[in-house]
C-alpha positions in Angstrom: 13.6 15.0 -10.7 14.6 11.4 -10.9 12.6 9.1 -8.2 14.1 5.8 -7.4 11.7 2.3 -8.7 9.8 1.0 -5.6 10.6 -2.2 -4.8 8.8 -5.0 -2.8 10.4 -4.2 0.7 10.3 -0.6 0.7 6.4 -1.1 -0.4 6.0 -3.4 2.2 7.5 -1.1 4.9 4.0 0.8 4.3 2.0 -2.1 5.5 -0.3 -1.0 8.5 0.2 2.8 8.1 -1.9 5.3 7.4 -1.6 7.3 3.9 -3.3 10.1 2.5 -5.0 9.5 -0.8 -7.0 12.1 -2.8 -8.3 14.0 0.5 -9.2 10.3 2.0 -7.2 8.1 4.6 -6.3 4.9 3.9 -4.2 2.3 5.9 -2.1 -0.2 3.6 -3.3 -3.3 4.4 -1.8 -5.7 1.6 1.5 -5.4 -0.6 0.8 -7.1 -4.3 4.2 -8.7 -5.8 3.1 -9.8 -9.2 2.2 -6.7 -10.7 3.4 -4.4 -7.8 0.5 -2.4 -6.4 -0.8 -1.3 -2.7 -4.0 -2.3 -1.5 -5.7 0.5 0.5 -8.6 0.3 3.1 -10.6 3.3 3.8 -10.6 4.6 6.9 -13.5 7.6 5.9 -15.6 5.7 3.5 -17.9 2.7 3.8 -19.9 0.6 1.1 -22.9 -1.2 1.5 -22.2 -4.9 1.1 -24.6 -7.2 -0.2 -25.5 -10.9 1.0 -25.5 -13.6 -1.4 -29.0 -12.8 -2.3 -28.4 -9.4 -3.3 -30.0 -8.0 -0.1 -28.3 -4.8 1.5 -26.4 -6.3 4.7 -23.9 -4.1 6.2 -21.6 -1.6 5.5 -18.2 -2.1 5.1 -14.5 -1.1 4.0 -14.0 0.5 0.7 -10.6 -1.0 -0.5 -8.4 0.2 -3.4 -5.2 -1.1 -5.5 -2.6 1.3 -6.7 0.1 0.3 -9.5 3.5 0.5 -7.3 5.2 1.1 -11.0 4.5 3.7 -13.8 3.9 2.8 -17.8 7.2 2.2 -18.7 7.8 -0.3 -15.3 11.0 2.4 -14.6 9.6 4.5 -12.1 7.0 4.6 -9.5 3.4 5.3 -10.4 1.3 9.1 -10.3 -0.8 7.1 -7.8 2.3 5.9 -5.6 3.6 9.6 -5.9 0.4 10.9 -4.5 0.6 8.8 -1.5 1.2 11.0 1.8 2.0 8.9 5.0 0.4 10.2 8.1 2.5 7.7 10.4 
């Protein structure tokens, strides 16, 4: 099956929704041009952040970025592929 190269405004029709990721929802929350990729924000996991002294703080976000574009720059990524939208 041949699947069409994403391109930067069908990526960034994903900003603000919610995808499915390797059993874990994420919301899009950023569209990369120069290299294309997605940055994801977890909506099930949290991090502990540290302050600038190395001290746990808070928790917060965990964020990925997903390559929009495979190897060969010809088609879209396993990662992209793997993407489910929820809404």
């Amino acid at each position: 099956m041949n699947n069409p190269v994403p391109d930067a405004e069908s990526l960034r029709r994903l900003l603000g929704k919610t995808v499915l990721y390797k059993a874990q929802r994420y919301r899009v929350i950023e569209v990369l041009d120069n290299e294309p990729s997605l940055v994801l924000e977890s909506l099930d996991q949290t991090q502990i952040q540290s302050d600038l002294h190395g001290c746990a703080k808070r928790h917060s976000a965990t964020h990925l970025t997903l390559r929009a574009l495979d190897e060969t720059q010809h088609g879209p990524s396993d990662d992209l592929m793997a993407l489910r939208v929820l809404d």
